[in-house]
C-alpha positions in Angstrom: -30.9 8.8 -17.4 -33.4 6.8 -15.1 -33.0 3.0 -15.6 -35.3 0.4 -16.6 -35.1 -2.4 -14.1 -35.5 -6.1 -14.8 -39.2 -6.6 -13.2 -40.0 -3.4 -15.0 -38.4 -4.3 -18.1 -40.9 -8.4 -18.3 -43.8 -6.3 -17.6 -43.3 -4.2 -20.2 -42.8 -7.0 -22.5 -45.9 -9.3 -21.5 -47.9 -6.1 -22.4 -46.0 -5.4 -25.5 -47.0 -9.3 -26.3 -50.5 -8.3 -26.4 -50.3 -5.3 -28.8 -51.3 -5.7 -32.4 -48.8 -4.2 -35.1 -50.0 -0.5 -35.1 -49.9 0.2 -31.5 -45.9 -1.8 -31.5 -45.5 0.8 -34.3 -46.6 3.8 -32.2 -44.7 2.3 -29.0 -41.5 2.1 -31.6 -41.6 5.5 -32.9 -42.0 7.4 -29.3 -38.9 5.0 -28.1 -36.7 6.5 -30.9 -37.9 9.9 -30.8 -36.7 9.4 -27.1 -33.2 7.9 -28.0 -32.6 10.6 -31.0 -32.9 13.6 -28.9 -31.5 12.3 -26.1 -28.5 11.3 -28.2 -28.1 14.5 -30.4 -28.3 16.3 -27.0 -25.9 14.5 -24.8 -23.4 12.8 -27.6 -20.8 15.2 -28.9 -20.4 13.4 -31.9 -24.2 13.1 -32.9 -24.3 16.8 -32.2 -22.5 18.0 -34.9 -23.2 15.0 -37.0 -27.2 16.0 -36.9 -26.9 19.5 -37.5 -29.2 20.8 -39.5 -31.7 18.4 -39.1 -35.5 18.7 -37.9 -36.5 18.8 -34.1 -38.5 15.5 -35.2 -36.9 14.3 -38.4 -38.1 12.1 -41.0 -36.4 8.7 -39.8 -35.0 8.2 -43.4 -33.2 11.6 -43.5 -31.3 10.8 -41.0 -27.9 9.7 -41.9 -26.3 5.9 -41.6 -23.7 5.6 -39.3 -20.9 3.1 -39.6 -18.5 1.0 -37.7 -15.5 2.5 -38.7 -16.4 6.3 -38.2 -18.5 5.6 -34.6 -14.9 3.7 -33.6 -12.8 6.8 -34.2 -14.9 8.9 -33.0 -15.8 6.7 -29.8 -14.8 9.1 -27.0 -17.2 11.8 -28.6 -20.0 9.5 -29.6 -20.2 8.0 -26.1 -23.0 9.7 -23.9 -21.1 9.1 -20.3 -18.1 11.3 -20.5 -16.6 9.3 -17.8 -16.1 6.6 -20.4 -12.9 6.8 -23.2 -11.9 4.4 -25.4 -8.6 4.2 -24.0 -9.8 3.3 -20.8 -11.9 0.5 -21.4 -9.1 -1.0 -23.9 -7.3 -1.0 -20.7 -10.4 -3.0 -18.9 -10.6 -5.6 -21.6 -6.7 -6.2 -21.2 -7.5 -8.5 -18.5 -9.4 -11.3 -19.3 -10.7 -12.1 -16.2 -12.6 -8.6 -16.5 -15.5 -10.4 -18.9 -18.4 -10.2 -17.6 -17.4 -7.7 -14.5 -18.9 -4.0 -14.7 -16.8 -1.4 -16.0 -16.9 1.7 -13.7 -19.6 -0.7 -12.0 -22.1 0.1 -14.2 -21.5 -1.3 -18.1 -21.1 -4.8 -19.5 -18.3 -4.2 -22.1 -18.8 -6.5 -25.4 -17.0 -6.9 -28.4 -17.9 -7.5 -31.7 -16.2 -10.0 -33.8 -14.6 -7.6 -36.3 -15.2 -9.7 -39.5 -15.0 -6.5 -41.6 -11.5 -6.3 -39.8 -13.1 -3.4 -37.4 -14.0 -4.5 -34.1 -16.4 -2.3 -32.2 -16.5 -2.1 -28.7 -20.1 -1.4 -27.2 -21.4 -1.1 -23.8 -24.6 -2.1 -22.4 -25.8 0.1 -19.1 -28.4 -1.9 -16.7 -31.6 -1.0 -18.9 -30.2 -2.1 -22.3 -29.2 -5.3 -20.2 -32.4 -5.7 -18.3 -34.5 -5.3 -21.9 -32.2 -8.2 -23.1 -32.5 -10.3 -20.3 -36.1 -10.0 -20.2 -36.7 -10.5 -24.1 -34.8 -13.9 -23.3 -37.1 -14.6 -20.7 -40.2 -13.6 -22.5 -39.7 -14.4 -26.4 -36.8 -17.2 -26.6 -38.7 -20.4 -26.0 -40.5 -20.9 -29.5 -43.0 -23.5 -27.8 -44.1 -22.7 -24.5 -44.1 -26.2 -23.2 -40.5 -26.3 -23.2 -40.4 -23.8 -20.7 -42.2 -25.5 -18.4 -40.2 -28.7 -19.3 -37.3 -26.9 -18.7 -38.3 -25.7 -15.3 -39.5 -29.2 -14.5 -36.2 -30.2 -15.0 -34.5 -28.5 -13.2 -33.8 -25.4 -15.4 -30.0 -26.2 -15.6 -28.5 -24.8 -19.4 -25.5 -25.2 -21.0 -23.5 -23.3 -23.8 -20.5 -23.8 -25.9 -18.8 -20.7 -26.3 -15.9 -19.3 -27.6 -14.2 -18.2 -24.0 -11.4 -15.6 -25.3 -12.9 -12.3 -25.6 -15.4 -9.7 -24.8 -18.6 -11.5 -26.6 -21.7 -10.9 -26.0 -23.4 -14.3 -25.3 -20.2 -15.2 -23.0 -20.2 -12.3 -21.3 -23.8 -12.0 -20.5 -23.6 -15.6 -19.1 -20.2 -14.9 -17.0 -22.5 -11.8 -15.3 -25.0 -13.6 -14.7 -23.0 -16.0 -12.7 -21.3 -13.5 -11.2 -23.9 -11.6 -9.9 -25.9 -14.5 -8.2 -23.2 -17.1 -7.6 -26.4 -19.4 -6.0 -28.0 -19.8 -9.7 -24.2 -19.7 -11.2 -24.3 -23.8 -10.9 -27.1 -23.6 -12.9 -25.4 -22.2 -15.9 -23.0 -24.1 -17.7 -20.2 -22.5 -19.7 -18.4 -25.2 -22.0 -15.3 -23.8 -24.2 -15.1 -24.3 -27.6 -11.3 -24.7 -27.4 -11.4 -27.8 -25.3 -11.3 -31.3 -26.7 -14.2 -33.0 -27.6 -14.2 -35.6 -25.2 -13.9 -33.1 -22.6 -16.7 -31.4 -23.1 -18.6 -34.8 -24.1 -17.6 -35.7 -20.3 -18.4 -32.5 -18.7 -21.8 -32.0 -20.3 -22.5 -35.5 -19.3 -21.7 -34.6 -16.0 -23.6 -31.2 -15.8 -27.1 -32.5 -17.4 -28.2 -29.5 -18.8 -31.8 -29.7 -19.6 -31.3 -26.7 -22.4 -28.2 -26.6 -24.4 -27.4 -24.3 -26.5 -24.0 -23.0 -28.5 -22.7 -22.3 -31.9 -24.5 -24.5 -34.4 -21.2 -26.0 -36.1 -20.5 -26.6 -32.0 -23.7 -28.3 -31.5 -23.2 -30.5 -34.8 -20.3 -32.3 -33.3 -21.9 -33.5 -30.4 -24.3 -35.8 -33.6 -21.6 -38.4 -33.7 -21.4 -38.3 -30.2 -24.9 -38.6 -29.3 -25.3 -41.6 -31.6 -22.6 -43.4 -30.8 -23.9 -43.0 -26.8 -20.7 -41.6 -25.9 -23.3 -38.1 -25.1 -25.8 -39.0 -22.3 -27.9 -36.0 -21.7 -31.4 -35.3 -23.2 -32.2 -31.6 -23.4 -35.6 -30.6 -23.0 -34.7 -28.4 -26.2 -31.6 -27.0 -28.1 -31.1 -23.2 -28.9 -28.5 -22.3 -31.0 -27.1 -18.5 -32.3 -24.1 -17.1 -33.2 -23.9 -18.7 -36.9 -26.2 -19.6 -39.4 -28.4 -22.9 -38.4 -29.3 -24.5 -41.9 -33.0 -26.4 -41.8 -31.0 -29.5 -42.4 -28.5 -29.7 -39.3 -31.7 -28.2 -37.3 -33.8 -31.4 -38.4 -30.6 -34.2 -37.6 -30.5 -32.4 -34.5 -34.3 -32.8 -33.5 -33.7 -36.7 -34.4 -30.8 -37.4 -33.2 -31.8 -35.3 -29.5 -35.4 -36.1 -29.6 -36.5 -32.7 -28.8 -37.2 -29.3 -30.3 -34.6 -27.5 -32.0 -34.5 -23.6 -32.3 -32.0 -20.5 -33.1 -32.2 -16.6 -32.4 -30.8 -14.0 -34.2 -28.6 -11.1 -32.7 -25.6 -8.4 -32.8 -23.3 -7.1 -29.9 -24.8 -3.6 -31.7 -28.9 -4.9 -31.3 -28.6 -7.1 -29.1 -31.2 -9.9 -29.2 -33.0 -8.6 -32.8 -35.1 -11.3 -33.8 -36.8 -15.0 -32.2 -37.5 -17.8 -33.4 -41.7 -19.0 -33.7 -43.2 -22.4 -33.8 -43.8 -21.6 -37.5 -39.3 -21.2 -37.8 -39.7 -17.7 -38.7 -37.5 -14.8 -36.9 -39.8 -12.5 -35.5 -38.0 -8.9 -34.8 -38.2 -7.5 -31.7 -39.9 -4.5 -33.6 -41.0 -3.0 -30.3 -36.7 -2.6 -29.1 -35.2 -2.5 -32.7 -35.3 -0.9 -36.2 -34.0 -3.2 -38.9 -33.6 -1.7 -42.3 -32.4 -4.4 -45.3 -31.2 -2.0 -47.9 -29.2 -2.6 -51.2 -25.4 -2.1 -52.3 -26.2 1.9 -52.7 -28.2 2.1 -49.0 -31.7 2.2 -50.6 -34.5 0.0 -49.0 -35.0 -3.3 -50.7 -38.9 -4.2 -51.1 -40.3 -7.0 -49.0 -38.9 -10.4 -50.0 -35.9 -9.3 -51.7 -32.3 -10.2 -50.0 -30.8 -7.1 -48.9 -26.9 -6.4 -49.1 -27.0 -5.0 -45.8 -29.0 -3.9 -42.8 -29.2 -0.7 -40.6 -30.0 -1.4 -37.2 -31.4 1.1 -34.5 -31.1 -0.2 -30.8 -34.0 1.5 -29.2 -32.8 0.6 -25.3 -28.9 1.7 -25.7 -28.7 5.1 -24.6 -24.6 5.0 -23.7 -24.1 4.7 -27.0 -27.2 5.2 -29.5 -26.7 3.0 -32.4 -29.0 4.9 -34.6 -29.2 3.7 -38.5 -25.8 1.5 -38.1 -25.1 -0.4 -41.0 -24.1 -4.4 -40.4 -23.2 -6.6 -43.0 -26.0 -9.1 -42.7 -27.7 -10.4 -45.6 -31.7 -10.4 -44.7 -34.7 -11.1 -46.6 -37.8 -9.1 -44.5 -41.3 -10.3 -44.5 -44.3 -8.1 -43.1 -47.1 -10.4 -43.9 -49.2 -11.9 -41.1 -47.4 -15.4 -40.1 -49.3 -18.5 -38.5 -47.9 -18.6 -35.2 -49.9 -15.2 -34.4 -46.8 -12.9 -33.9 -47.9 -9.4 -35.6 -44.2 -8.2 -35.7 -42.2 -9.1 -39.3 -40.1 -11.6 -39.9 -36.7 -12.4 -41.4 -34.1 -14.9 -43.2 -31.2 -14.6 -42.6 -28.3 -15.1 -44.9 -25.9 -16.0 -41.9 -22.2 -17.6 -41.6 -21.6 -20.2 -43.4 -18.2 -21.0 -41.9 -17.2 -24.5 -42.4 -16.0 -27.3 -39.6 -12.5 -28.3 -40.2 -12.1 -32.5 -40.1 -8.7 -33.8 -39.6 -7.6 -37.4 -39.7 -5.3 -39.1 -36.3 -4.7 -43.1 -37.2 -8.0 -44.3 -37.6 -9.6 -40.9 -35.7 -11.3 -38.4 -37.4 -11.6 -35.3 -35.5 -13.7 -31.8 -35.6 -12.6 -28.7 -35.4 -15.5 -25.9 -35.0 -15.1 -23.0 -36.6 -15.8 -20.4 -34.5 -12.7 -21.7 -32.5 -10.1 -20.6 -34.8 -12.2 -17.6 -35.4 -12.4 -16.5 -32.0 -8.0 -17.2 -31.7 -7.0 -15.5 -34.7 -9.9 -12.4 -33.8 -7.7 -12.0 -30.2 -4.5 -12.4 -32.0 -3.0 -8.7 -31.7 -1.9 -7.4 -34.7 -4.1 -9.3 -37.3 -6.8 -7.1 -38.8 -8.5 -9.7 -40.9 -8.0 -13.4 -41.3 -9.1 -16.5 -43.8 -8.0 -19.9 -43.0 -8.3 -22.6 -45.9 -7.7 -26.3 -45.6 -6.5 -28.1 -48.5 -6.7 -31.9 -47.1 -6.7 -33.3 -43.8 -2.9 -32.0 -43.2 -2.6 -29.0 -44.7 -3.6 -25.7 -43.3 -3.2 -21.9 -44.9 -3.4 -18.9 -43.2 -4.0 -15.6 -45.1 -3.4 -12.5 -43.1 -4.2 -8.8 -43.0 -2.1 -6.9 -40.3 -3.5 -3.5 -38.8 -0.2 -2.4 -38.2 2.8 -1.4 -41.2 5.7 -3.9 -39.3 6.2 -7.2 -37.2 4.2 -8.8 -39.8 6.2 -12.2 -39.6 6.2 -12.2 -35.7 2.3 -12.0 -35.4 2.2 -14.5 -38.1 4.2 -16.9 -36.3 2.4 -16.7 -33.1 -1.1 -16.8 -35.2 0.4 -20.1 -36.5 1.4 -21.2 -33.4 -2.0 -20.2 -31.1 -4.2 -22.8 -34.2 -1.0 -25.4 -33.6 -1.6 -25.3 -30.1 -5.6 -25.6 -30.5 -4.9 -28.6 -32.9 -2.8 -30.6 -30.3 -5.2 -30.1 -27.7 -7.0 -31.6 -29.6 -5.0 -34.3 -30.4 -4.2 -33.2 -33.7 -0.5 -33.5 -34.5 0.3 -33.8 -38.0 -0.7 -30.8 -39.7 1.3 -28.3 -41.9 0.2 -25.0 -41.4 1.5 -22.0 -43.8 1.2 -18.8 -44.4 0.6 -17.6 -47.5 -0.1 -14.7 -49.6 -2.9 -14.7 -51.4 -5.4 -12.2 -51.0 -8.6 -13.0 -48.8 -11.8 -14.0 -50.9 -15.1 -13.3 -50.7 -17.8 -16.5 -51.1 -18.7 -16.2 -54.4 -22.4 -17.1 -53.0 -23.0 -14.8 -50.5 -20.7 -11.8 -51.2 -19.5 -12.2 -47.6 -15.7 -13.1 -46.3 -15.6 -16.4 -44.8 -13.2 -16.6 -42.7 -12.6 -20.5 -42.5 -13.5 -22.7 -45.5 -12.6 -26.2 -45.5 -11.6 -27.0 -49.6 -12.0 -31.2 -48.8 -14.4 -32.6 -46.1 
């Protein structure tokens, strides 16, 4: 398979800019034609999974594909039959592989596994090079930021969760990797450390962009106001969890400057931008996006879906054709302001809560996603909800993926948040394990993996 490569890939996309809605429709359906054949002729899996179907099928007869049957049937699926499950389990067992080139040619990625499945995809240099370039092209809502940045240096931070194969981490440690002169201009910032550790280090860095889990991003408030943060980002750009209108709009006060969020999958990729209008334009011309209901039957225009389907039009390793994700969307095809013919969507996204705890006369922040990204690389746990009852009291519910040990990976779960807690200078907290049965939010149908019951 010829690749797309990166100059290729942003002139693609500045002439895709220029399309109106019907030619991005025509450019959408030859791209999946290609990626359909090409998978049902080169994946094993797909084969047999699409007998019976037309040379050129109608797109809704072809069947959904899931997380947990593309997982087990991984080494079939796959379109490189140098690749096998078992070998790039053995990759990801070193850490220090994130972000390196499996068999020198495919950025391994992990997604978080919140349905308790984890699925392990791999992006080949075009799917990679469409990304980058959608970045490049599409992420910077208002255009004079982008210059701003540049003025300023260009220099962008992120706080990530630094423990496994994720997307946004491992993009960043490749790029870094692979052009070690532009690595000091990208900033990687763990959401594990301290907060006055990163408070010192992003003071020290400058980034001109910073971006990073919106519960992540929210802590840094306090610290802003109370001039203990002293950088001034030409803009913030956040993604990974849901950015409510509210924390975006204490954000553009407290930072002075615009405030923005994207929306993607380690399955899609980068699916949808953010406009000057706040709307999430898909990337209709490199994705599919299907909201459908509880029985997998489209949901009209406006209407909050109970999942998606997704169709990555630029993986060919692995095509993700119809995949259902759990995402709760709300799709909109009518014309917005801003001028950008492709639809638009809301986005029903985590709602995971920060978790505040209480040292003397301290009170300190936990972000979410930190606890979430420990327990996910926890071996052994399937599925995981932590509650907190007050500021000393922690319980863990667990779901184990294997039938014994169950006490053992508990303990080390309790003791991998313990040790997160005293880095963070967080020392008197009781943490149990229980066994009640994980619960859904009642609001959004969704599992919430870390709900704080007093803030």
């Amino acid at each position: 398979m010829k690749h797309t490569g990166i100059m290729k890939a942003l002139f693609i996309l500045r002439k895709t800019n220029k399309m109106g809605i019907e030619d991005i429709k025509k450019l959408q359906h030859e791209r999946f034609k290609k990626l359909f054949n090409y998978g049902r002729e080169n994946s094993e899996y797909l084969f047999k999974k699409y007998e019976g179907l037309a040379v050129e099928p109608n797109y809704s007869e072809i069947p959904i594909s899931t997380k947990k049957e593309l997982m087990e049937n991984f080494n079939q699926w796959i379109t490189d039959k140098d690749v096998t499950l078992e070998k790039v389990n053995a990759f990801m067992e070193d850490k220090d592989n994130i972000g390196r080139m499996f068999l020198g040619k495919y950025l391994v990625c992990t997604t978080s596994g919140s349905t308790g499945i984890p699925a392990v995809v791999l992006y080949d240099k075009t799917a990679m090079n469409v990304m980058d370039a959608m970045s490049f092209v599409r992420a910077t809502a208002h255009k004079e930021d982008f210059w701003k940045l540049i003025k300023a240096g260009g220099k962008s931070a992120a706080i990530y969760a630094t423990e496994g194969f994720y997307l946004g981490y491992s993009s960043v440690r490749r790029k870094q990797m692979q052009n070690p002169r532009k690595a000091k201009q990208l900033g990687i910032f763990s959401v594990f450390s301290p907060l006055h550790e990163i408070v010192s280090k992003l003071n020290d860095f400058q980034p001109a962009l910073l971006g990073g889990y919106p519960t992540a991003v929210e802590l840094l408030i306090e610290e802003k106001r109370a001039g203990r943060l002293k950088i001034h980002p030409v803009f913030i750009n956040t993604g990974g969890e849901y950015l409510s209108p509210e924390l975006a709009q204490e954000l553009r006060t407290v930072f002075g400057c615009h405030v923005q969020t994207n929306y993607g999958s380690t399955e899609g990729g980068m699916m949808a931008f953010q406009c000057v209008e706040g709307h999430l334009h898909i990337n209709s011309d490199w994705l599919i996006i299907e909201p459908v209901d509880e029985n997998r039957n489209p949901v009209p225009d406006g209407v909050l879906s109970h999942a998606v389907l997704i169709t990555n039009l630029s993986n060919f390793t692995q095509p993700i054709i119809r995949y259902e994700i759990s995402d709760r969307v709300i799709l909109y095809k009518e014309q917005c302001k801003c001028g950008n013919p492709m639809p638009y969507i809301e986005v029903e996204g985590r709602t995971d809560d920060i978790l505040y705890f209480v040292e003397g006369e301290e009170k300190i922040g936990i972000a979410p996603l930190a606890i979430y990204a420990l327990l996910k690389e926890t071996e052994g746990i399937m599925r995981f909800q932590v509650v907190q009852h007050d500021h000393s009291t922690l319980e863990l519910r667990l779901e184990f993926n294997s039938s014994h040990k169950h006490q053992e990976i508990a303990e080390k779960a309790i003791a991998r948040v313990q040790h997160l807690l005293l880095q963070n200078g967080i020392k008197n907290v009781q943490i149990r394990r229980s066994n009640e049965p994980i619960a859904r939010d009642e609001r959004s149908g969704k599992f919430k993996h870390v709900i704080a019951l007093k803030k």
